[in-house]
C-alpha positions as CSV (number, residue, x, y, z in Angstrom):
1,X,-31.7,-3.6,8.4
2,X,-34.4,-0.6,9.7
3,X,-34.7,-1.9,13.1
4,X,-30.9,-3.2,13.6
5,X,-29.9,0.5,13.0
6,X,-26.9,-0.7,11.2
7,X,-25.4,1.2,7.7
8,X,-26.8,-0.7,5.0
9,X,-22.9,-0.5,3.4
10,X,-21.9,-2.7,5.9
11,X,-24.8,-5.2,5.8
12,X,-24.8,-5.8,2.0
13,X,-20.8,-6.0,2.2
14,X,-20.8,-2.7,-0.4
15,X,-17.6,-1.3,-1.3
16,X,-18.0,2.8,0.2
17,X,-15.8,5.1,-1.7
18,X,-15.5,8.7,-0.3
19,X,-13.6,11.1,-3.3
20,X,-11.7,14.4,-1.6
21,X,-11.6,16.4,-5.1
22,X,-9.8,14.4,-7.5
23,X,-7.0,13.9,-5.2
24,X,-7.8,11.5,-2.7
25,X,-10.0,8.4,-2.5
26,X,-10.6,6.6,0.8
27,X,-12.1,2.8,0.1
28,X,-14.1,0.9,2.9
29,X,-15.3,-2.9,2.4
30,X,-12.9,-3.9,-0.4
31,X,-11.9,-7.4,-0.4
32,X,-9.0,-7.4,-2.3
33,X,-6.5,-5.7,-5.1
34,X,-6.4,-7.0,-8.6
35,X,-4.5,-4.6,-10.5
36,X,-2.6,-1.7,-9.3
37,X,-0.3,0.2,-11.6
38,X,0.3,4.1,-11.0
39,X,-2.4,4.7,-14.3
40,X,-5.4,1.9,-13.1
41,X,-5.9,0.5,-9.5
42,X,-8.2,-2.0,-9.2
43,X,-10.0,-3.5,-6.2
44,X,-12.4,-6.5,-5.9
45,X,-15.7,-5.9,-3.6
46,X,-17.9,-8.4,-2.6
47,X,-20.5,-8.2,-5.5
48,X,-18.7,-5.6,-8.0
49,X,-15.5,-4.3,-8.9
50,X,-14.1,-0.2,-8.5
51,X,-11.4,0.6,-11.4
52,X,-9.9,3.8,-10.2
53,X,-8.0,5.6,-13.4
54,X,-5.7,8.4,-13.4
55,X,-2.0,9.4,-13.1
56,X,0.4,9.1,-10.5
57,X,-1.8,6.7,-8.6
58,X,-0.5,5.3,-5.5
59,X,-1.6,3.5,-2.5
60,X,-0.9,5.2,0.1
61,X,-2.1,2.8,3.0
62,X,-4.1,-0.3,3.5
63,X,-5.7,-2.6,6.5
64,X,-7.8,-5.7,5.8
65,X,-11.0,-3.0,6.2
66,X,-9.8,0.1,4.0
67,X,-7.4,2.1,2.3
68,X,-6.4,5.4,0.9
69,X,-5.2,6.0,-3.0
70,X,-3.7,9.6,-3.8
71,X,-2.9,10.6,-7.3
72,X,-4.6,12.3,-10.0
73,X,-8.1,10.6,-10.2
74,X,-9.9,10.9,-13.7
75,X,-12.1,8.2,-14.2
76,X,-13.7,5.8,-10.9
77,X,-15.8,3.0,-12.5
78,X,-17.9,0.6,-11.1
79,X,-18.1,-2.8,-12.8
């Protein structure tokens, strides 16, 4: 990984959350949504899962590669 020079997110397929206050999440390298309600979104990586709890939860976009939720973030858990 050292000599490749590459983000070590992206070669161990790790799901990279980036919190703006408890307002906004952004979610890179998520394979997939398993829940989303607008109390509990959540999302399937490649070797855990993220529960993201709060109120008013919404996705706000997605692509195949990331994704922005907006709401009231309480609680993000990694399982």
């Amino acid at each position: 990984m050292e000599s490749l020079r590459l983000p070590k997110d992206i070669l161990m397929g790790a799901i990279k959350v980036t919190l703006t206050g408890c307002r906004e999440a952004w979610i890179e390298n998520y394979r997939g949504i398993l829940e989303y309600t607008d109390k509990q979104i959540l999302l399937q990586g490649k070797t855990c899962q993220v529960c993201f709890e709060g109120t008013r939860l919404s996705i706000d976009y997605y692509t195949n590669e990331d994704m922005k939720i907006s709401g009231c973030i309480a609680c993000v858990r990694y399982l």
